[in-house]
N, C-alpha and C positions, 0 to 999 in steps of 0.2 A: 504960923505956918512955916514949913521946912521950904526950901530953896531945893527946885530938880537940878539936878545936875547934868542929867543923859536924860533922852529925850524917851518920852515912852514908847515901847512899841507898841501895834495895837493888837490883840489876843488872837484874833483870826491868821497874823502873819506869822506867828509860834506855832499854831495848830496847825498850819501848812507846812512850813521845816519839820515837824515831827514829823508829819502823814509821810514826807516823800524820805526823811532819814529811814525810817521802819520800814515801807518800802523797799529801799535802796541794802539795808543788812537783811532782809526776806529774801529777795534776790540773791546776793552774794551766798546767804546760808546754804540757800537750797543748789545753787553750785556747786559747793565747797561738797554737798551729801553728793550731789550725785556722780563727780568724781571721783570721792571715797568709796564708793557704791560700785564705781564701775571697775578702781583699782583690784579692789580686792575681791571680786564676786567673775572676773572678767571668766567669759565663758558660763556662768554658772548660774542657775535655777535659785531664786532667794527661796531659803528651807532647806538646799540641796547642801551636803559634805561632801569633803574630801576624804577618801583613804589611804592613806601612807600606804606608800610602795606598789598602788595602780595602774594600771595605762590604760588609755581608750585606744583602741585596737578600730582603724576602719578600712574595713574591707576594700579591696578595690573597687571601681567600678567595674560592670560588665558591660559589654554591647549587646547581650542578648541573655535572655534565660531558657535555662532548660529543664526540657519537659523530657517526661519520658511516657512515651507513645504505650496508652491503655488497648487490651483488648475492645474492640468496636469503635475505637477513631480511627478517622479518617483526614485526610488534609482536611476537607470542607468542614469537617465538625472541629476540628483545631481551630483552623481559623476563625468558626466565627462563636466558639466557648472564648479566646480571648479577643479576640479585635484584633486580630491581626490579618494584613494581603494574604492571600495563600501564596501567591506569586514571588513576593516576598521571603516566606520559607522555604519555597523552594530553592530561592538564591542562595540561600543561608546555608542550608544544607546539601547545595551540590545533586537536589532531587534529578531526576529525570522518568519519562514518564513509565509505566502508569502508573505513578507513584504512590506506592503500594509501603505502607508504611507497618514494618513487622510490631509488635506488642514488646516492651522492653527496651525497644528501640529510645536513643537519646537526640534529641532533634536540636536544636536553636531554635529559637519565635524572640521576633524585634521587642525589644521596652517599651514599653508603654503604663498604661495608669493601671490596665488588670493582670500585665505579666507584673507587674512591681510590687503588686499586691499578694497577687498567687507566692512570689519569691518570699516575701514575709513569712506567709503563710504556712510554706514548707519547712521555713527554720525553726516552726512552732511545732514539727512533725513529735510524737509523744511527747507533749505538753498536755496543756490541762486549761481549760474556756472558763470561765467564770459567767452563767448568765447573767443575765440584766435582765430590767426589766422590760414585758415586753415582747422579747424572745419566745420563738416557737423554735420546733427542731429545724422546720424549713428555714425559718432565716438565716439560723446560726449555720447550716450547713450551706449556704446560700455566702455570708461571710468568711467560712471557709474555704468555699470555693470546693467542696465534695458532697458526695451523694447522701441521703438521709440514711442508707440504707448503712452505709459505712459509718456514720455518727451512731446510731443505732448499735451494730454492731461491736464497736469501740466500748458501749456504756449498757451490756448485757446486764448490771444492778438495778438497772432501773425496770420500776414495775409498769410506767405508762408514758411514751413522752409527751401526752400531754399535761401530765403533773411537772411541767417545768416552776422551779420558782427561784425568784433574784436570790445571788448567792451561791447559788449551786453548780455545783464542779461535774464536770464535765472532760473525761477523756476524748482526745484529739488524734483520729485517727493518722 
C-alpha cells in the first residue's frame, strides 16, 4: 500500500466549489452581455439598424392640438367627440359667447389621450391603413377617428366594404 500524503477531500465538497464556481462565472457572464448589450444597442430595438447620415428629428411638444372646426360642430359636440371641458376651450381660444364657431375655423382643445391620438392620426392624412384582422369599416373609421362615409369615399375601388380582409390597403382620408 502507497502512503497518503494530503488528506482526501470528500467528493460532495468538490461538487459544491464547482456548483458555486459555475455559478459565480454564469453571473459575471451574463453581466459582462448585458453591458455589451446595452453599450452598443443604447437606444436601440435588438433587430433594429443604424443608417449613416440619419437624425431623429422630435417634434416639439404642444400644449394643445388643433382642430379645425367642421361644418355641423359645435362647442358641445367638440367637446364631448374628444373629451375635453368646453369651458376649457373656450379659455384656450379666447371664445366668448354665443360661441359660434365658423367651419374652417382653427381652434385649440387641451391634450389628452383622444387629442393625442386624433394628432397621430392626422399626420397619417393620405396614407394608407393596412387591415387586420377583425376589422369592419366601422371600427377602422372609429380608429381613425372619421366618418364611414369619408373612408368609403377615400376607397371608391372597392366593390363592398363588407368584403374587408387582413392585408388590405386601404386609403386614408
Amino acid at each position: 500500500m502507497l502512503a497518503q500524503t494530503s488528506p482526501k477531500r470528500s467528493s460532495s465538497s468538490n461538487g459544491t466549489i464547482a456548483k458555486y464556481l459555475g455559478v459565480a462565472f454564469l453571473i459575471a457572464a451574463l453581466v459582462l452581455f448585458i453591458r455589451r448589450f446595452d453599450n452598443d444597442q443604447a437606444g436601440q430595438l435588438p433587430g433594429t439598424t443604424d443608417i449613416l447620415g440619419t437624425q431623429t428629428i422630435i417634434a416639439p411638444p404642444t400644449d394643445h392640438y388643433q382642430y379645425e372646426v367642421k361644418s355641423g360642430d359645435t362647442l358641445f359636440s367638440i367637446s364631448e367627440r374628444f373629451s375635453v371641458n368646453w369651458e376649457l376651450v373656450v379659455s384656450l381660444n379666447e371664445l366668448s359667447e354665443p360661441y359660434f364657431l365658423e367651419p374652417g375655423r382653427e381652434i385649440k382643445l387641451p391634450i389628452n389621450e383622444i387629442t393625442r391620438t386624433q394628432q397621430f392620426f392626422d399626420n397619417l392624412k393620405n396614407k394608407i391603413y393596412v387591415v387586420e384582422s377583425g376589422d369592419t369599416f366601422v371600427s377602422i373609421a372609429q380608429k381613425l377617428n372619421i366618418s364611414v362615409t369619408e373612408l368609403l369615399r377615400s376607397n371608391p375601388q372597392l366593390e363592398s366594404p363588407d368584403t374587408l380582409r387582413p392585408g388590405q390597403i386601404l386609403s386614408v382620408p
